[in-house]
N, C-alpha and C positions, 0 to 999 in steps of 0.2 A: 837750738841751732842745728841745721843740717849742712854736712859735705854732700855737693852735689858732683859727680867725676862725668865728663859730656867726651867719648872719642868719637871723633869727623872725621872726614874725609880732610885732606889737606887743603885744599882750594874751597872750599866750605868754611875751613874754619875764621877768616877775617870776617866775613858774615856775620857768623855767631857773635863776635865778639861786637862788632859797630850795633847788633841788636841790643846786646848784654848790657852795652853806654847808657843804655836811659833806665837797666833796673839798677834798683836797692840793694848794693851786694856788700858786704864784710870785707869780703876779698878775692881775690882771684890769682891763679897761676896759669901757665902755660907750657906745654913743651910738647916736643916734636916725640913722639916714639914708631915703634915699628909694631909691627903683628899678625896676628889672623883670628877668625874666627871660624864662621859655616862658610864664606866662603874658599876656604882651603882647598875644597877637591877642584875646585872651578880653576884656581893658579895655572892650570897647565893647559886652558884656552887662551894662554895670553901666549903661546907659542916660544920663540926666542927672544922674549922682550925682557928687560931687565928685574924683572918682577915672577918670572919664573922661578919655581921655586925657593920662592925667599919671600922674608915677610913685606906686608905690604906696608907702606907710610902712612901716618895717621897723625894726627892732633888731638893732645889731652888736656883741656880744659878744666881745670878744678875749682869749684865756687863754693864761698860759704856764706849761706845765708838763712836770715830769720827762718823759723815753721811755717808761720802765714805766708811768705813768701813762694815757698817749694814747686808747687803745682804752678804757677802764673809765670816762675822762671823754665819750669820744664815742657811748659808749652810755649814758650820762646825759641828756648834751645830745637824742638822738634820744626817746628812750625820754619824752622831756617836751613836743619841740618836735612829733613828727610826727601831724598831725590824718590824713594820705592823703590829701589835695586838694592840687591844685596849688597853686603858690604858698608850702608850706609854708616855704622858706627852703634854705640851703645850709650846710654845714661844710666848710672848708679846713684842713688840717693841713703846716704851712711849718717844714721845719729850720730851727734858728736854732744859730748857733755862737756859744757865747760868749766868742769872741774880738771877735763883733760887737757884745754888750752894754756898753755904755758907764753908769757910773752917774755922776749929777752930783752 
């Protein structure tokens, strides 16, 4: 089993997710976070807008799903999430042993 971690763009992310509907997933979370990456120096072309100097909003998507699965959900995620401008976001793909899964 793999964690797959997908951060979007915010207005992207309902996208991803009505894609995500028809895969084979374990499970998923959601949440709103804040941040930056390579686009950091660029921040200070947005002028006095509210996003100067401060992190930008993003969407974190967290999946967990089969090995066979990995590749055919990460060209979903892509395939939805990438505008080609920077900023677009990131995918992480983290083994996870189910020896580590604990359920309550």
């Amino acid at each position: 089993m793999k964690q797959i971690v997908a951060i979007v763009k915010p207005y992207l992310a309902e996208k991803v997710l009505e894609n995500l509907q028809r895969a084979p997933l374990e499970a998923l979370n959601v949440r709103e976070v804040k941040g930056y990456g390579r686009q950091k120096s660029y921040l200070d072309q947005y002028g006095e807008s509210e996003y100067s100097h401060a992190f930008l909003p993003k969407v974190e998507i967290t999946l967990w799903v089969d090995d066979a699965r990995v590749n055919e959900i990460v060209r979903s995620i892509i395939e939805v999430a990438r505008t080609g401008r920077m900023g677009d976001g990131k995918i992480m793909v983290l083994p996870l042993a189910m020896d580590d899964v604990i359920s309550i």
